[in-house]
Phi, psi and omega in degrees: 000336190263344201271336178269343193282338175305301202286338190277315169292321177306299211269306171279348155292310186308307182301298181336293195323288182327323182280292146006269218308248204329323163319307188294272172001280188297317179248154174291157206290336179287329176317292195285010143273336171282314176277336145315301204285004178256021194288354188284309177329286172334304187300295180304346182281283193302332170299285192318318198263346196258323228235309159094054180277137173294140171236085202302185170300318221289319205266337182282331197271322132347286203281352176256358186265345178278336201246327170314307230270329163291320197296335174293282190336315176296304226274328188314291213296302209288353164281334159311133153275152183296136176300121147316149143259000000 
């Protein structure tokens, strides 16, 4: 039994890496930072409506200063102008 929880971790780490490292590849580095800072949402969404976790002030007020904090990044980047390359 510990040898598959080994092995099941090991093998969902190496894909995550993986998954990462194309990711990283493929999109600008503000994208793929911006989809990291929202996975605690992502958590938090799913703990409430699948898992029927309370959603107190402290975490909702958490989850709204993370998603104000993408939404400036965003409005920041899309006010730049683009780099010839």
């Amino acid at each position: 039994m510990l040898g598959l929880l080994a092995y099941s971790g090991l093998v969902g780490t190496a894909l995550a890496y993986w998954a990462m490292s194309m990711v990283t590849r493929s999109l600008p580095a503000l994208t793929t930072a911006l989809g990291v800072t929202a996975t605690p949402l992502v958590g938090i969404a799913v703990a409430t409506a699948a898992l029927g976790e309370p959603l107190n002030g402290s975490l909702a007020m958490a989850a709204g200063l993370v998603a104000a904090g993408i939404v400036v990044s965003t409005l920041a980047a899309s006010a730049r102008p683009i780099a010839a390359k």
